[in-house]
C-alpha positions in Angstrom: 82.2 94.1 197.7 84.7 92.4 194.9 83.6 90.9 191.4 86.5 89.3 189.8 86.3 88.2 185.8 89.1 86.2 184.7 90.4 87.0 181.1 93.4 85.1 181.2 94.3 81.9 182.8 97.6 80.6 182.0 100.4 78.5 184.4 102.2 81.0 184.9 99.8 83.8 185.5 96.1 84.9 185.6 94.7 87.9 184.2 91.4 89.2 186.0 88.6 92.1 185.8 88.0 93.2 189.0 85.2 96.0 189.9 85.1 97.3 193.7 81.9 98.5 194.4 83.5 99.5 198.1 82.6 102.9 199.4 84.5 103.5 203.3 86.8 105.6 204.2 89.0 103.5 206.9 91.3 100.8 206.5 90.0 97.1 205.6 91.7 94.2 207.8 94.8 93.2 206.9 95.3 90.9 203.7 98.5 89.1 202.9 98.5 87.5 198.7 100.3 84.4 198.1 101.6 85.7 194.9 102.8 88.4 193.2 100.4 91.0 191.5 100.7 94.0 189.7 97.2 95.8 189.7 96.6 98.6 187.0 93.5 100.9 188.0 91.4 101.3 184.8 89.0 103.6 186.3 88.6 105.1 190.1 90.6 105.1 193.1 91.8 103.8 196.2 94.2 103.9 198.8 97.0 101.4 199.6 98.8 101.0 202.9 101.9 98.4 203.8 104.9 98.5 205.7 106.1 101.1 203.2 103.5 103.8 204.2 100.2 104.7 202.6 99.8 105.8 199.1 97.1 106.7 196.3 96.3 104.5 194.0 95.0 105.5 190.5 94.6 105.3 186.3 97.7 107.1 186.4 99.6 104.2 189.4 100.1 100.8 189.7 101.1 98.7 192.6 103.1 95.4 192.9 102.3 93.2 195.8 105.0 90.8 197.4 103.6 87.6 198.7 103.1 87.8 202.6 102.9 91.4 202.6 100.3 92.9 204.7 98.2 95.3 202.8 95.4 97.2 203.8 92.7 99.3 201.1 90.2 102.3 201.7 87.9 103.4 199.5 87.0 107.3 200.3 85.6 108.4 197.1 83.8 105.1 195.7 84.7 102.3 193.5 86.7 101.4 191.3 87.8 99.0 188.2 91.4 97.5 187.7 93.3 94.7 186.3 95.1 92.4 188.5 98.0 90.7 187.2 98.9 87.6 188.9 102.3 86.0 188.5 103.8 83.2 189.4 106.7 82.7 191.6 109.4 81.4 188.7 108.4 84.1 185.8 108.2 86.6 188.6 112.0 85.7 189.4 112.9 85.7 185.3 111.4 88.8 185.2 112.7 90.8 188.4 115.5 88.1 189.8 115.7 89.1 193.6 115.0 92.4 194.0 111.9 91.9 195.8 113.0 94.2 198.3 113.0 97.3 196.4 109.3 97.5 195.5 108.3 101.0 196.3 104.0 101.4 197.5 103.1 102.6 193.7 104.7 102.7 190.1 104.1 105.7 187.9 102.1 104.2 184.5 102.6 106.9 181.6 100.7 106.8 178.8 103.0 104.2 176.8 102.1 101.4 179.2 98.8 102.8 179.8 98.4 101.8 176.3 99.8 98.6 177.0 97.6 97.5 179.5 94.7 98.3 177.5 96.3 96.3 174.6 97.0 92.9 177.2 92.9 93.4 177.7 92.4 93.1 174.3 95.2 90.6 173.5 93.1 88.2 176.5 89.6 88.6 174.7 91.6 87.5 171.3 92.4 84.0 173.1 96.2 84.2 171.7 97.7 83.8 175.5 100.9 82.2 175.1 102.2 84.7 172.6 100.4 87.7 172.6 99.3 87.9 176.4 102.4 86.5 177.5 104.7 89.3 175.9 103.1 91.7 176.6 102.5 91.1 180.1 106.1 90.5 180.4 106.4 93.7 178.9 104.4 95.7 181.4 105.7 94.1 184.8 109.9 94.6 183.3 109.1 98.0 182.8 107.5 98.3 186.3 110.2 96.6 187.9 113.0 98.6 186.2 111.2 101.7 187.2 111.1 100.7 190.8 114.8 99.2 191.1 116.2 102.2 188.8 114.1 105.3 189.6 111.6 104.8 192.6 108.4 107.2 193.5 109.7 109.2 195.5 109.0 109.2 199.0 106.6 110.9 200.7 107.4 115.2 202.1 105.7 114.8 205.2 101.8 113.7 205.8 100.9 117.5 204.7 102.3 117.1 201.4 100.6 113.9 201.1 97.3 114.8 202.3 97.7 118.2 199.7 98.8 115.8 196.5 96.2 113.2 197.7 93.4 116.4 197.1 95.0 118.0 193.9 95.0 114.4 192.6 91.5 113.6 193.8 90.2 117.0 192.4 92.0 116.3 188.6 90.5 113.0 188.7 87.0 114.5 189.4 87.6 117.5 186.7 86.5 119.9 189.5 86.6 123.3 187.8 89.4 124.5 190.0 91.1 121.9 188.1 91.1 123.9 185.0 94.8 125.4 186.2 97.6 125.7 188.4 96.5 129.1 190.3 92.8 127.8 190.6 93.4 124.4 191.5 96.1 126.2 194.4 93.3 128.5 195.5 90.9 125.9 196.2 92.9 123.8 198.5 94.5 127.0 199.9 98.0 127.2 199.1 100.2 128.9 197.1 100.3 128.2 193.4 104.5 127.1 194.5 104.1 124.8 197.7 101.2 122.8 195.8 103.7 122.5 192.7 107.1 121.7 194.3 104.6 119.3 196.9 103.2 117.2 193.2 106.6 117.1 192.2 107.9 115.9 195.0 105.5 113.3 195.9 104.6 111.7 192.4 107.4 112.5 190.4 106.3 114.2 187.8 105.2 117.7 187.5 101.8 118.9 188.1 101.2 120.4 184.1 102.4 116.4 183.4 100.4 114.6 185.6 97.4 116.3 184.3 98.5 115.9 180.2 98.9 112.3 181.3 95.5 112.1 182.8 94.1 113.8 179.2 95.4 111.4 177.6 94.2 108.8 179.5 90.6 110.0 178.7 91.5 110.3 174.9 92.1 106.7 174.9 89.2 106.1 176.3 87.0 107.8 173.9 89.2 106.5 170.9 88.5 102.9 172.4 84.9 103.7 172.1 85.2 104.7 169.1 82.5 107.2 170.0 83.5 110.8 169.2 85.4 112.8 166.7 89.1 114.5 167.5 87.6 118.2 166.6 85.1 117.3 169.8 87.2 115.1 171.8 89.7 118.2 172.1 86.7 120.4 173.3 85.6 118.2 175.9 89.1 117.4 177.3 89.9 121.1 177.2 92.6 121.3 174.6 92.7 124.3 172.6 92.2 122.6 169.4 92.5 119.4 167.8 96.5 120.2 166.6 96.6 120.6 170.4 95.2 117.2 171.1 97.0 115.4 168.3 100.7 117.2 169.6 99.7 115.7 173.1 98.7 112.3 172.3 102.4 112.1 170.1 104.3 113.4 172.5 103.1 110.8 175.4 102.3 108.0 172.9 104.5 108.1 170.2 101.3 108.1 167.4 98.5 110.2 166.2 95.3 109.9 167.6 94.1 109.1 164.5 97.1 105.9 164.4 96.1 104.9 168.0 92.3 104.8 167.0 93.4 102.4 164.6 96.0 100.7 166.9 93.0 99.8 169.1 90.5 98.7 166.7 92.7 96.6 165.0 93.3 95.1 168.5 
C-alpha cells in the first residue's frame, strides 16, 4: 500500500511524499508512468526491474523513469519513504534534450545531492516554488542526467555479483555487525574479502570503504536535521573514531563542517 503527500505542485512538475508500506518479495504487475520521474529514496529499499535488468534501489540511488516504460517493484525487506519528482514533458526536454535513451536502471546520489534533495524538501514546505523549488530541482535532475549520459552505473558482473552486492548492500543498510568491516562483512556472506570488493566496485561504482562513508554520512544528516544529538555522540554512534573523524568525513563528501551543515539545514 502507497500514501502519496504532495509538497509541490507546479505546471511543470509535482513534488510528492510517498511512504510504501509494501512488504513482498516478487515482482508487482507491470506499471507504465506517463511522465518522467526521478524518485530519491529517503529511507528503505526496494527493487526496480525494466527492460534494462533489475536493480536496488536505495538512500544512496535514484531512478529516472521514461514515460511508457514498463517497471516492475519488490519489496523484500519492508517499506520504504522517497520523493518522487514528476516532470513534465517540455522542462524534461530543456533539461536532458533527447537522450532519453541512455537512462541507465539507477543513478549514484553522493552526498552533495543527497543534500540537495533534502534542501528541495525544505525549499517546498517554504512555499517559494518558482524560484527556490524550481532551481534546485533543476539542479538535481541535470546532475542525474549528466551522470547517466557521461558516466553510467555500471552494468551488472553476472546475477552472482548482483545477488552478492544486493546482500553487502542490504547488510550496510541494516548495520549488521558484520558490517563493521571489509573482512567481517566478506565472512558473513562467504567470500573472500577480494571477490566481494572488486564485485561492489564493479556493480555500483564506487568502492565498498565509499559506499559505506557515503551511507555515514547519510545518517549524519539525518541526525543534524533533527537537530537531536551532539557531534562528540553522533561520531560514537555512527562508528567514527572521533569527532575530527566525523567532521574530516562530512567535508570531504559535503564540502562543509558538520557544524556549517547543521546550520545550512536549520536555516532551511
Amino acid at each position: 500500500m502507497q500514501t502519496f503527500a504532495r509538497l509541490v505542485t507546479h505546471a511543470d512538475f509535482t513534488v510528492d511524499a510517498v511512504t510504501c508500506c509494501g512488504d513482498h518479495g516478487g515482482w508487482s504487475e507491470a506499471e507504465s508512468p506517463r511522465d518522467y520521474r526521478m524518485v530519491l529514496v529517503r529511507s528503505g529499499r526496494f527493487r526496480r526491474r525494466t527492460r534494462s535488468g533489475a536493480a536496488e534501489v536505495d538512500r544512496l540511488s535514484a531512478y529516472l523513469g521514461i514515460p511508457g516504460e514498463p517497471e516492475h517493484f519488490a519489496h523484500p525487506d519492508g517499506g520504504d519513504v522517497c520523493t518522487a519528482i514528476t516532470i513534465g514533458h517540455s522542462l524534461w526536454h530543456a533539461i536532458a534534450g533527447d537522450e532519453v535513451h541512455a537512462v541507465a536502471p539507477t543513478v549514484c546520489i553522493d552526498a552533495r545531492l543527497d543534500l540537495e534533495h533534502r534542501l528541495l524538501v525544505a525549499d517546498a514546505a517554504d512555499g517559494d516554488i518558482d524560484f527556490a523549488c524550481a532551481e534546485r530541482l533543476s539542479g538535481l535532475v541535470s546532475a542525474a542526467v549528466r551522470q547517466i549520459v557521461a558516466t553510467s552505473v555500471p552494468a551488472a558482473g553476472g546475477s552472482r555479483d548482483c545477488a552478492l552486492v544486493a546482500a553487502a548492500r542490504a547488510l550496510l543498510h541494516d548495520d549488521h555487525p558484520a558490517a563493521a568491516g571489509l573482512l567481517p562483512l566478506a565472512a558473513e556472506l562467504s567470500v573472500s574479502p577480494y571477490r566481494l570488493s572488486r564485485a561492489f566496485t564493479q556493480e555500483t561504482g564506487v568502492s565498498l570503504t565509499k559506499y559505506r562513508n557515503r551511507l555515514r554520512v547519510s545518517r549524519a544528516m539525518d541526525s543534524l536535521e533533527r537537530q537531536d544529538t551532539g557531534l562528540a555522540e553522533l561520531a560514537a554512534d555512527l562508528g567514527f573514531a572521533d569527532q575530527a573523524h566525523l567532521t574530516r568525513t562530512v567535508r570531504a563528501h559535503l564540502g562543509h563542517t558538520p557544524t556549517a551543515v547543521k546550520a545550512l539545514l536549520r536555516t532551511a
